[in-house]
ZALOTOR-947712 format. One record per residue (C-alpha): x, y, z; residue number from 1. Coordinates in Angstrom, 1 decimal, padded with zeros to 4 digits. Layout:
// ZALOTOR-947712
+--------+--------+--------+-----+
!     c1 !     c2 !     c3 !  nr !
+--------+--------+--------+-----+
!      X !      Y !      Z ! NUM !
...
+--------+--------+--------+-----+
This chain:
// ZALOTOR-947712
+--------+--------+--------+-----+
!     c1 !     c2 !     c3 !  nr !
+--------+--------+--------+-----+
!  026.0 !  041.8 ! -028.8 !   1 !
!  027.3 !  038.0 ! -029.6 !   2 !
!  026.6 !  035.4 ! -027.3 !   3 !
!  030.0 !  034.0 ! -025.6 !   4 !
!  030.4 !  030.5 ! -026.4 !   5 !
!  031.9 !  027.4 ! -024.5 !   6 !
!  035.1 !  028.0 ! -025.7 !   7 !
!  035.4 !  031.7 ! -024.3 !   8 !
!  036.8 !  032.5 ! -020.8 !   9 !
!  034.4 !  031.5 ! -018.2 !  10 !
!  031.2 !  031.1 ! -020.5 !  11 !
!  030.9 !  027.7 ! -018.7 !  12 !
!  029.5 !  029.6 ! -016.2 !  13 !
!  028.7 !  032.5 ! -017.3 !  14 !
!  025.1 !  032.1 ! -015.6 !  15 !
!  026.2 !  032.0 ! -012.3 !  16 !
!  028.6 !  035.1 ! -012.7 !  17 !
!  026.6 !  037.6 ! -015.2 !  18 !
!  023.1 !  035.6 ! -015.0 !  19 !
!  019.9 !  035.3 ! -013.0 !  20 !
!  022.5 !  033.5 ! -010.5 !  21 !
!  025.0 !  036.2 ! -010.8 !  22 !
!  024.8 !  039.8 ! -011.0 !  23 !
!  022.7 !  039.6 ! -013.7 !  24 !
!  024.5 !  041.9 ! -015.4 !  25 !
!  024.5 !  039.9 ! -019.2 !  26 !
!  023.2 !  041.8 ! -022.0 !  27 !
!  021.3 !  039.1 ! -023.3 !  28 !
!  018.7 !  038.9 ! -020.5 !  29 !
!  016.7 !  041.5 ! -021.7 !  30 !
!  016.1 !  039.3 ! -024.6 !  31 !
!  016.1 !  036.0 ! -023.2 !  32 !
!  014.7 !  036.7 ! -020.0 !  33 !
!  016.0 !  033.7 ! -018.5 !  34 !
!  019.3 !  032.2 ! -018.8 !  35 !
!  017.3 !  028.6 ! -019.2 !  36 !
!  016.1 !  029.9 ! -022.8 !  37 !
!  019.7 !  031.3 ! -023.6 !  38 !
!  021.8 !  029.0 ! -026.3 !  39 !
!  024.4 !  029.1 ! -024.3 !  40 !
!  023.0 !  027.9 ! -021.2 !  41 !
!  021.3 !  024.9 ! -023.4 !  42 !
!  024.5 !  023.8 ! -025.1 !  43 !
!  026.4 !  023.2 ! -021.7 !  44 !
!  023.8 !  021.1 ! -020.8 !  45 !
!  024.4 !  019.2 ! -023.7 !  46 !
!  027.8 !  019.2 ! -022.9 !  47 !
!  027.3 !  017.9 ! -019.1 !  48 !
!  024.6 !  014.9 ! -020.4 !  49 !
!  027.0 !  013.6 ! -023.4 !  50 !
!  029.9 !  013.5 ! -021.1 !  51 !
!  031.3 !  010.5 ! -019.7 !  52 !
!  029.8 !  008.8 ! -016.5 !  53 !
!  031.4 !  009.7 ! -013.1 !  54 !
!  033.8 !  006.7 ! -012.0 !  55 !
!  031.3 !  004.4 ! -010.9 !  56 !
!  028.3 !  005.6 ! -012.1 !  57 !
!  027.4 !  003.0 ! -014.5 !  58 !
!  028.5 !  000.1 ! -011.4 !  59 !
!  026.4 !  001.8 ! -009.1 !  60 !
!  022.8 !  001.5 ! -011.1 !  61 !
!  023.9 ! -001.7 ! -012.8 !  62 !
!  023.7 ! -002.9 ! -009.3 !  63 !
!  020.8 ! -001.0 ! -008.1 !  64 !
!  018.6 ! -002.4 ! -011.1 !  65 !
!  019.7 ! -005.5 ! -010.3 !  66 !
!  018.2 ! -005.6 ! -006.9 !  67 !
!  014.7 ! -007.5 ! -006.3 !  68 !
!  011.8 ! -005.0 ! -006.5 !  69 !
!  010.9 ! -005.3 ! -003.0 !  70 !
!  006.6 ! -005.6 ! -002.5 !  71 !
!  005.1 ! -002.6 ! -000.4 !  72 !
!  002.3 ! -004.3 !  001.9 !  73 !
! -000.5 ! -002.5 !  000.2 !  74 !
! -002.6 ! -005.4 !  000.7 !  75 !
! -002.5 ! -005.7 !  004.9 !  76 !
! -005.3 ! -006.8 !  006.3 !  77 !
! -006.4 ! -005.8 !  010.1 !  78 !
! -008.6 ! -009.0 !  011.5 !  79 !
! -010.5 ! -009.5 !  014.9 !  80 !
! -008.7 ! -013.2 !  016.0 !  81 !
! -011.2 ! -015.6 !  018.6 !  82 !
! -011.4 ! -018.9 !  019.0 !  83 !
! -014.7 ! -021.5 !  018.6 !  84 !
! -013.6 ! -025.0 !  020.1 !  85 !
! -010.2 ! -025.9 !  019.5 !  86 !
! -010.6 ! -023.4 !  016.3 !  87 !
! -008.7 ! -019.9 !  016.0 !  88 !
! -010.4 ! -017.9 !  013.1 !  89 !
! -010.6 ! -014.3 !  012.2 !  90 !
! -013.1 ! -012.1 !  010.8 !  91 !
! -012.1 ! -008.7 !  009.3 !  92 !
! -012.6 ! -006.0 !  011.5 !  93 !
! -014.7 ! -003.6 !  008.9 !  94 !
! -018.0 ! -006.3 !  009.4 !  95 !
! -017.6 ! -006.3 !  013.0 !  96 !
! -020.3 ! -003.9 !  014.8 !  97 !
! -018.9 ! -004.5 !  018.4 !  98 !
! -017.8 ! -007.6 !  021.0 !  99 !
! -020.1 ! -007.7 !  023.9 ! 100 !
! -020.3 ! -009.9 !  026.9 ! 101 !
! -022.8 ! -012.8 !  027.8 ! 102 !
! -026.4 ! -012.3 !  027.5 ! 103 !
! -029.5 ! -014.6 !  027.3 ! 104 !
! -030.3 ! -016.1 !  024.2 ! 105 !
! -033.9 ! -016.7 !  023.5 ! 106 !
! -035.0 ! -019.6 !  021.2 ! 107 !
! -037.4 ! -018.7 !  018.1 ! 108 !
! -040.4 ! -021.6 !  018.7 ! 109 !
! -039.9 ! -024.2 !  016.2 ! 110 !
! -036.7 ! -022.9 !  014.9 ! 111 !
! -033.1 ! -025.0 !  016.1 ! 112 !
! -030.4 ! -025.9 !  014.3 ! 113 !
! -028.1 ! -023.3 !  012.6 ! 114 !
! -030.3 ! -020.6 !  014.7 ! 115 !
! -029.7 ! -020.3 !  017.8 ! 116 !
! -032.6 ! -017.6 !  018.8 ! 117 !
! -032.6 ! -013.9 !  019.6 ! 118 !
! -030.2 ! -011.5 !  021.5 ! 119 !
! -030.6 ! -008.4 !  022.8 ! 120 !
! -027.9 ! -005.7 !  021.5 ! 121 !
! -028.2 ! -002.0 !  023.1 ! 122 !
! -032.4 ! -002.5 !  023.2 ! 123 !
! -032.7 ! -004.2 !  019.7 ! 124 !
! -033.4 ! -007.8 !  018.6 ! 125 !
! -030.5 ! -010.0 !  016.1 ! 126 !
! -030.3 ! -013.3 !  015.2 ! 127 !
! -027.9 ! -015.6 !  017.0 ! 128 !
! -026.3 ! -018.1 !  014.7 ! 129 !
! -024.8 ! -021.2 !  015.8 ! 130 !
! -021.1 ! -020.3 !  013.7 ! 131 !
! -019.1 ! -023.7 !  015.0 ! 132 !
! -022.1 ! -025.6 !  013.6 ! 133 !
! -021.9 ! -023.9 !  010.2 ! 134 !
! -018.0 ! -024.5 !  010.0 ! 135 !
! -018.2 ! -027.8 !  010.9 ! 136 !
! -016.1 ! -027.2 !  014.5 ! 137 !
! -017.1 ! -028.9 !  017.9 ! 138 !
! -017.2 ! -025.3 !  020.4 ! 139 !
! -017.0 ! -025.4 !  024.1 ! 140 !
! -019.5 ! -022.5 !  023.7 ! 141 !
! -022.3 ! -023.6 !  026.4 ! 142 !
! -024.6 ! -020.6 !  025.2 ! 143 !
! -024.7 ! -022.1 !  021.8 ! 144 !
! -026.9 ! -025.1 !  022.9 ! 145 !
! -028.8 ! -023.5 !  026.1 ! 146 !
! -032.0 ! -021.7 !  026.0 ! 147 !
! -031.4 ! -018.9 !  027.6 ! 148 !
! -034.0 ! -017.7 !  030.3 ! 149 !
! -032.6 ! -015.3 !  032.6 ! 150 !
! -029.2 ! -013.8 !  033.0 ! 151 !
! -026.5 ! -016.3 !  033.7 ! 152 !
! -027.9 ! -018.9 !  032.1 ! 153 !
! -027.0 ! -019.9 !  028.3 ! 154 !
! -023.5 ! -018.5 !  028.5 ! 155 !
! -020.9 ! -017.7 !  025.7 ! 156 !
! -017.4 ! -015.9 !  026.7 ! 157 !
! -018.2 ! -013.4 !  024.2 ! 158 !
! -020.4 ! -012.4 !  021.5 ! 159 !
! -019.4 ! -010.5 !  018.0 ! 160 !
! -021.8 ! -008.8 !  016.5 ! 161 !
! -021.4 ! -008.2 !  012.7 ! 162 !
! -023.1 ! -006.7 !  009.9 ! 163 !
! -023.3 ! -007.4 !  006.1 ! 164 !
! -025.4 ! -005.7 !  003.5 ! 165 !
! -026.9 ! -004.4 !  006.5 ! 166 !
! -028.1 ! -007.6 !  008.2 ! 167 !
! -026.8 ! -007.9 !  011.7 ! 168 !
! -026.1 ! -011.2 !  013.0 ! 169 !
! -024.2 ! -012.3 !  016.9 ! 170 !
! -021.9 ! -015.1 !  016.9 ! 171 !
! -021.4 ! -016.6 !  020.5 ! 172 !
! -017.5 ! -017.8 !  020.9 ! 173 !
! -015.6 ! -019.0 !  023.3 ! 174 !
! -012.6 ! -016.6 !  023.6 ! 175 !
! -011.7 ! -013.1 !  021.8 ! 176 !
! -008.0 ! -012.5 !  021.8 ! 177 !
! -006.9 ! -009.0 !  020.1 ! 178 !
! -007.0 ! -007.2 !  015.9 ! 179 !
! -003.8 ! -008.4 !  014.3 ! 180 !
! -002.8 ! -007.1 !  011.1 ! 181 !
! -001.4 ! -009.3 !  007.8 ! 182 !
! -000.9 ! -009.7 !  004.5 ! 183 !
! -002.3 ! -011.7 !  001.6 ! 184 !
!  001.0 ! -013.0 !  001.0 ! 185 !
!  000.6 ! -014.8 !  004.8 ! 186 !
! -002.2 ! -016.6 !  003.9 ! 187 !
! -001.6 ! -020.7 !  003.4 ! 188 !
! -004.4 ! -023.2 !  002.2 ! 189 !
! -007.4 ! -024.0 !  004.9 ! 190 !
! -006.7 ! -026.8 !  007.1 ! 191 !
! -009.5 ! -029.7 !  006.1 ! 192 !
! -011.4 ! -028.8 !  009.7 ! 193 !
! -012.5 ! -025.8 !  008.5 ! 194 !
! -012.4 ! -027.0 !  003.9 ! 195 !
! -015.4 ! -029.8 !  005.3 ! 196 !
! -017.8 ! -026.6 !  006.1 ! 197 !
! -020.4 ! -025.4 !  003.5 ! 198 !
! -019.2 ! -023.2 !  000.5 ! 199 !
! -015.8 ! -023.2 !  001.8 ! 200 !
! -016.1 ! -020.5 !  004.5 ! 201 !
! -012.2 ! -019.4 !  004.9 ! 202 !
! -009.9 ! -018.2 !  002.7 ! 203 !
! -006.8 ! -019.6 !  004.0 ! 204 !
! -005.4 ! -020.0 !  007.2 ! 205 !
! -002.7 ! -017.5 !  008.6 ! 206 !
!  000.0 ! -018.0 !  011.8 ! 207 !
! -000.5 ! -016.3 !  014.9 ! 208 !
!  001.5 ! -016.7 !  017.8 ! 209 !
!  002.4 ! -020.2 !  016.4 ! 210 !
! -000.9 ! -020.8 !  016.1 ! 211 !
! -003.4 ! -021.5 !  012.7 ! 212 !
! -005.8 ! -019.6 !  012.4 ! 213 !
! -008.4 ! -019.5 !  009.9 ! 214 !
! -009.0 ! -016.4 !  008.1 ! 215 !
! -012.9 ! -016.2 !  007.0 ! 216 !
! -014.5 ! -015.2 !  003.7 ! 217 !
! -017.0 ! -012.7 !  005.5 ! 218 !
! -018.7 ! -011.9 !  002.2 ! 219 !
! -019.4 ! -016.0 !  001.7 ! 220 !
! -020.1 ! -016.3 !  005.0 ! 221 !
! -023.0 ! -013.7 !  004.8 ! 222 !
! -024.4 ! -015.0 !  002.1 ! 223 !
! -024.6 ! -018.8 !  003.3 ! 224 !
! -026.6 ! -017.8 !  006.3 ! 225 !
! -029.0 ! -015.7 !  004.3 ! 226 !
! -029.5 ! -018.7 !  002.4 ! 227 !
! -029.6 ! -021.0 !  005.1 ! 228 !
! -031.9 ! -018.8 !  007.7 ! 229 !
! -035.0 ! -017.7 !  006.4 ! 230 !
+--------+--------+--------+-----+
């Protein structure tokens, strides 16, 4: 049997009347199987594709093109914000282990400086590090320059307890506010507070509640008190 072309009465369509979305009646199926592999089926889709646009097709996606590509935030960044001193900084909140309350810190004998001694966390022993004295910021954080004997004595607000490449280090501060999420695209250049401090410590400096705060390089950071406590 001959195939109907485009020209014949209703061949147009003939798929949805005698096809696989008609009765599927056509001769040809048996053959073809499908009307997708018949001639005819493939020529009116030539037919639709090398026709002229809809009114206002071409306008349309000449517009849409035109648009700005607009930048998904695939580079958001959740952050722990607390403050050292007049200071707001932020550490990432993957380093950070936990935020506990005051507790004594005991001095190392003959050690002072950057260290500030030993805290107990949850029954084991990490090193307390002096962090407003390694950025260069005068803290209000008492417990950073007390020996700490017995429980009320020494105090910090709060201490954060982070980890990196599995050393464990506390950081007494004097407030803890809340996570906060942003983007790279937030991030401004370090005030000179926080540029004066050793290796360049912060990334960049991001706006919080109209505030600056300073967004720390956790990796650096790690690796300047390995260096610097031994």
């Amino acid at each position: 049997m001959t195939l109907p072309t485009a020209t014949d009465n209703g061949a147009a369509d003939c798929w949805n009347r005698i096809g696989v979305w008609g009765d599927r009646s056509c001769p040809e199926l048996a053959q073809v199987v499908h009307c997708r592999n018949c001639p005819v089926f493939a020529a009116a889709g030539r037919r639709f594709l090398d026709g002229p646009s809809p009114q206002g097709y071409l306008e349309e996606w000449t517009e849409r093109l035109a648009l700005p590509i607009e930048e998904t935030a695939t580079d958001v960044q959740s952050v722990l914000v607390f403050r050292l001193g007049d200071e707001w900084l932020a550490l990432r909140v993957q380093v950070l282990v936990e935020v506990t309350t005051q507790r004594p810190i005991r001095r190392i004998p003959r050690r002072a400086g950057l260290l500030a001694g030993l805290v107990n966390i949850r029954g084991e022993l990490h090193l307390c590090v002096r962090l407003a004295q390694l950025l260069g910021i005068t803290s209000g954080t008492r417990g950073q320059d007390t020996e700490a004997k017995s429980p009320g004595s020494g105090n910090a607000s709060r201490l954060l307890v982070a980890c990196g490449d599995n050393d464990r280090w506390v950081f007494p501060v004097d407030e803890v506010d809340q996570v906060y999420r942003f983007s790279q695209g937030e991030l401004a250049e370090a005030p000179a507070t926080l540029t004066r401090s050793n290796g360049r410590l912060t990334q960049g400096v991001f706006v919080w509640r109209e505030r600056p705060v300073g967004y720390l390089d956790d990796a650096r950071l790690f690796q300047v008190l390995r260096a610097r406590i031994r």
